[in-house]
C-alpha angles and dihedrals in degrees: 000000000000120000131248106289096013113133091214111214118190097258093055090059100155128232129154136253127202122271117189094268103019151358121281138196117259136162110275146144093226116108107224128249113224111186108217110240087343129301089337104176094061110031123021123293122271089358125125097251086059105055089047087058096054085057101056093040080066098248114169090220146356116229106211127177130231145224148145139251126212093264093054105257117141116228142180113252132121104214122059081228132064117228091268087053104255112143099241085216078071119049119061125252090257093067104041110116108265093249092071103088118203113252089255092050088046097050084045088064094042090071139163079008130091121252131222096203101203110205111217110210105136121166099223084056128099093229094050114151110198086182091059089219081145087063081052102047085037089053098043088052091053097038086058083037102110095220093081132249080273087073095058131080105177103195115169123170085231111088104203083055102068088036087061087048092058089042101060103033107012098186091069111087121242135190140175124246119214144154088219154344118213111244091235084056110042096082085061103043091040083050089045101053090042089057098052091054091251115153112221150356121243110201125167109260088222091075096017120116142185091259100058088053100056096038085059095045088049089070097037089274115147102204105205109185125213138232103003114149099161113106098210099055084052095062090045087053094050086049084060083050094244110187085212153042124178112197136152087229117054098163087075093044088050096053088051098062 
């Protein structure tokens, strides 16, 4: 993913190489594999076992979602409901099945990757959180975290959400997830986003298109695609010089590149 103020050219495509204690962002052609909640088609989703599969598989990174219990602990888990139905908004961390693991032990697991840390605070939701105090409390555990702000990539479908992000702690990279942008609107939402300092565009790669890449990477902009598991689209991705590819089966994305 580019950083905040590159004018990424495709030959600067970014990727990561290994440090002693964690992945880092370097020049490369290589589209990154980000394995979605974790390594998905083999463990259960957004589980520690998961994540460290992803890591011995060889992702380059583990994308996990976020949300927040009664008593105010952030864990891992996609929907706002458990599998018996309880809103996990409103149950307390005490009482979450073992197998949610709280947003610090997850991140734990994750390592040495780098971790695309999804914040789920949807409106139709019942945990939605119109004040965005969980971008705050999300930003303050990854700021203390050791790894370093270059280990993070915060995305939310809600918009005011990421620009919080950027707002509060700028040196941690933020994007935009989306299904779609209307072709009459994606010069003003790439211009946009590039504006406010964010990193990258998530669209879905069922709607995404060659020309959207290289409009965003025109202004700076990575464009990373989610969930994509055919082979064959990958390699036309990479093609497109996507920077990055979430899949629950990197395996598959990593013996494409």
């Amino acid at each position: 993913m580019t950083p905040t103020g590159f004018a990424g050219r495709p030959e600067e495509r970014k990727s990561l190489r290994v440090s002693p204690c964690h992945q880092v962002w370097e020049s490369s052609s290589v589209t990154s594999i980000i394995a979605h909640r974790g390594a998905s088609k083999v463990e259960v989703e957004n589980t520690l076992a998961a994540f460290r599969r992803a890591a011995t598989m060889g992702a380059h990174a583990v994308e996990l979602d976020v949300r927040r219990t009664r008593d105010g602990v952030l864990v891992v888990h996609h929907n706002p409901t458990l599998a018996d139905g309880r809103v996990i908004a409103q149950c307390d961390h005490r009482d979450l099945p073992d197998h949610v693991p709280t947003l610090d032990e997850a991140l734990d697991a994750c390592s040495p990757l780098w971790v695309n840390v999804e914040i789920k605070n949807d409106s139709s939701e019942p945990d939605f959180d119109p004040t965005d105090t969980i971008a705050n409390e999300t930003i303050a555990l990854l700021a203390r975290r050791i790894e370093g702000d270059r280990a993070w990539l915060i995305s939310s479908f809600r918009r005011e959400t990421i620009d919080r992000c950027r707002e509060l702690r700028p040196t941690i990279r933020t994007a935009w997830l989306t299904v779609t942008i209307e072709p009459d609107a994606i010069t003003s939402v790439v211009n946009d986003l590039a504006a406010k300092g964010h990193t990258a565009l998530h669209p879905w790669h069922g709607t995404l298109t060659r020309d959207l890449i290289q409009r965003c990477h025109a202004v700076g902009l990575d464009v990373n695609t989610w969930t994509c598991d055919d082979p064959e689209r990958m390699s036309e991705l990479m093609v497109w010089e996507i920077d990055g590819i979430c899949t629950n089966r990197p395996d598959v994305g990593l013996a494409r590149l």
